[in-house]
C-alpha positions in Angstrom: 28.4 -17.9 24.8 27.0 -14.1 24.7 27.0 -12.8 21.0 28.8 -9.5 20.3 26.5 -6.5 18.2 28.4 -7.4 15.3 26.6 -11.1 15.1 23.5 -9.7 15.9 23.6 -7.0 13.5 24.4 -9.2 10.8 21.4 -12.1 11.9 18.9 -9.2 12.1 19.7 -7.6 9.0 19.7 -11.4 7.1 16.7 -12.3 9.1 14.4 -9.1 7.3 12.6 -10.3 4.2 13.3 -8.0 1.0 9.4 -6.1 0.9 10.6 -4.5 4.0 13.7 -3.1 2.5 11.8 -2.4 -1.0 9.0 -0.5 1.6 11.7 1.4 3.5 11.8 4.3 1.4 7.8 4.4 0.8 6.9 7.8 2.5 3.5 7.2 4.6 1.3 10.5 5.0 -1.9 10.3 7.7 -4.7 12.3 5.7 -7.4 12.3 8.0 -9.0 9.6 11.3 -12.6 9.9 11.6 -14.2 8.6 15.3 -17.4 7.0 14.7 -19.6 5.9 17.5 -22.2 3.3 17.6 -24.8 3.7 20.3 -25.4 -0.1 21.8 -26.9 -1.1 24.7 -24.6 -0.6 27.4 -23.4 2.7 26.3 -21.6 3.9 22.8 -18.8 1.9 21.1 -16.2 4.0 19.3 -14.4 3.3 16.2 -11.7 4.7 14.3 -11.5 5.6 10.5 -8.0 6.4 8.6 -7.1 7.5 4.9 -3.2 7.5 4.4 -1.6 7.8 1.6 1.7 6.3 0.5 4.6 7.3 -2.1 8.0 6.5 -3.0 8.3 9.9 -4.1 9.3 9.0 -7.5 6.4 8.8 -9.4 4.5 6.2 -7.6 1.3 7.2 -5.2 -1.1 5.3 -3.7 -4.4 5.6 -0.6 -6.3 3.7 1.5 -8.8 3.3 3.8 -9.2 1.1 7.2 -11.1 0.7 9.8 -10.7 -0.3 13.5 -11.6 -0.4 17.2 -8.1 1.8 17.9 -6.1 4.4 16.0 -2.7 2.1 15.7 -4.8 -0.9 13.5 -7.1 1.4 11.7 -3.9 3.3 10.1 -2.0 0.1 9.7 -4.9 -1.0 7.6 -4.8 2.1 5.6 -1.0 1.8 4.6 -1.5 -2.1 3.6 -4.4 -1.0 1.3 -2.9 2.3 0.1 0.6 0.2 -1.0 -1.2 -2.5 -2.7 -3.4 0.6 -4.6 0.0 2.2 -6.2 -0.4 3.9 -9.1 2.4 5.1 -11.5 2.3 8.9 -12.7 4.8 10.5 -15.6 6.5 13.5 -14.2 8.6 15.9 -16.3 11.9 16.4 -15.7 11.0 14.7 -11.8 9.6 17.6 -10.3 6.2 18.9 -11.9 3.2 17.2 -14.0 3.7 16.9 -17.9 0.2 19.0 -18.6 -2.6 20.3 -16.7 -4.9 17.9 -15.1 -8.8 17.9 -13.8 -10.2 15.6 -11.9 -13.8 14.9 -10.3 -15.1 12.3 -7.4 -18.5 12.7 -6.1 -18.9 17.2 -5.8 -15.6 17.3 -4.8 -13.6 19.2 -7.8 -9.8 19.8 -8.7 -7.5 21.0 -10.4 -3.9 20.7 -11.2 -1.4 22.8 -13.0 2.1 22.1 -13.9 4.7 24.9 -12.4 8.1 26.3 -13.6 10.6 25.6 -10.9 10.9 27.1 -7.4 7.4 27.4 -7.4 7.1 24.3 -4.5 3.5 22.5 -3.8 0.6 25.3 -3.6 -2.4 22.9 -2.6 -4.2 22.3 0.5 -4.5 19.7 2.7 -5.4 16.1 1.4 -4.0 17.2 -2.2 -0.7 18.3 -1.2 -1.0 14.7 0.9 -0.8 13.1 -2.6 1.5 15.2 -4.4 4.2 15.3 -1.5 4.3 11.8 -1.5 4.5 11.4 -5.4 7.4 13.6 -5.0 5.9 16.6 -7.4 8.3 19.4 -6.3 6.3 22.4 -8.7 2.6 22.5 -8.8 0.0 24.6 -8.4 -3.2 23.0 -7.5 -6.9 24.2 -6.4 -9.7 22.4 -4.7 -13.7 23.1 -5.9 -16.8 22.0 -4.4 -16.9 19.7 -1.5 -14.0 19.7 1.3 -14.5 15.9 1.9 -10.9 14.4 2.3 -12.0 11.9 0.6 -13.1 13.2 -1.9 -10.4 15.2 -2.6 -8.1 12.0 -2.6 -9.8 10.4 -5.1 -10.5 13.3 -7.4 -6.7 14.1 -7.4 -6.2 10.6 -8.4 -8.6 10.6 -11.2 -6.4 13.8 -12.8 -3.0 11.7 -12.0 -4.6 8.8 -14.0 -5.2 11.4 -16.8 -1.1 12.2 -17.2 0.5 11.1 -20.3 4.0 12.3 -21.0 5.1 12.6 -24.6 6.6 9.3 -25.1 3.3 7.6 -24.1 1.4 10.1 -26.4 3.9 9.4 -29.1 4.0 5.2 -28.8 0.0 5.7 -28.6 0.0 7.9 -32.0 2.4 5.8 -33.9 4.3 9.0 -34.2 8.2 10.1 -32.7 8.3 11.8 -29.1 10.0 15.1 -31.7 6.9 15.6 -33.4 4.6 15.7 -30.4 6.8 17.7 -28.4 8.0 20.0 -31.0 4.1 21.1 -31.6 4.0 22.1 -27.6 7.1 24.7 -28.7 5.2 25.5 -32.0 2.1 26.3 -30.1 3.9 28.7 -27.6 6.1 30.6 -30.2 2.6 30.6 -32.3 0.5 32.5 -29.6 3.3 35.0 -29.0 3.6 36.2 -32.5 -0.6 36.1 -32.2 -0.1 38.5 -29.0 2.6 40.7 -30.8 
């Protein structure tokens, strides 16, 4: 007895297991594949390098790094290590970092701003990577020193680790999310009468 799309649909959709539906809206981003050749004796042997970078565009972000004889493995590799790496980052009002952050890997250098809205992602390459996929929709970011994707991955990563939103400041202080936000206002109505 043949079985109509309806059976099937229903078998393939009982059959999945539920980490593939909980990694169906994980966005995957391919930073950079390095070749590498190893000279052996009967000629060279080439090999592949990927860094990807995974987020669910909601605050969580992760990369990684695999290696392989051909492209397909190498970045399948990558994704497995980059979703078990997640990392969860505070974003204001789910569009733009809480305060500014630095961060440093090796001589690569960055650094991260937070952005009023409409602003979009101003970063290059493997920075706006991470912050597309963390779902930042306003920052400004700039890259110093070394170019080195990798680099650049891991410093931006060190300044995501740095975040703190207010609540986490406050519960850290012993002191109510009013007070420490309150002083950010303070501080800005302070300088303009300073300027004035």
């Amino acid at each position: 007895m043949a079985r109509g799309p309806e059976q099937r649909d229903r078998r393939e959709r009982r059959d999945r297991n539920p980490e593939e539906r909980a990694d169906s809206d994980i966005v995957e981003k391919l930073v950079y594949i390095n070749r590498v050749a190893a000279t052996v004796k009967g000629g060279r042997r080439f090999s592949f390098a990927a860094l990807m970078v995974v987020g669910d565009q909601k605050g969580r972000v992760g990369f990684g790094h695999g290696k392989a004889r051909e492209v397909p493995e190498a970045i399948r590799k990558a994704t497995e290590e980059a979703k078990k790496s997640m990392i969860r980052v505070p974003l204001r009002e789910s569009r733009t970092l809480h305060h500014d952050g630095h961060g440093r890997w090796g001589a690569g250098k960055i650094m991260m701003r937070a952005a009023p809205p409409g602003t979009g992602i101003i970063a290059g390459g493997p920075m706006r990577a991470v912050l597309e996929a963390l779902g930042v929709q306003d920052v400004v970011g700039k890259r110093m020193g070394s170019s080195n994707p990798y680099n650049m991955v891991r410093a931006t990563f060190e300044a995501l680790k740095q975040q703190a939103s207010p609540r986490q400041v406050a519960a850290k202080r012993g002191k109510k999310v009013a007070d420490i936000v309150g002083r950010r206002s303070d501080a800005a109505s302070g300088e303009a009468a300073a300027e004035a």
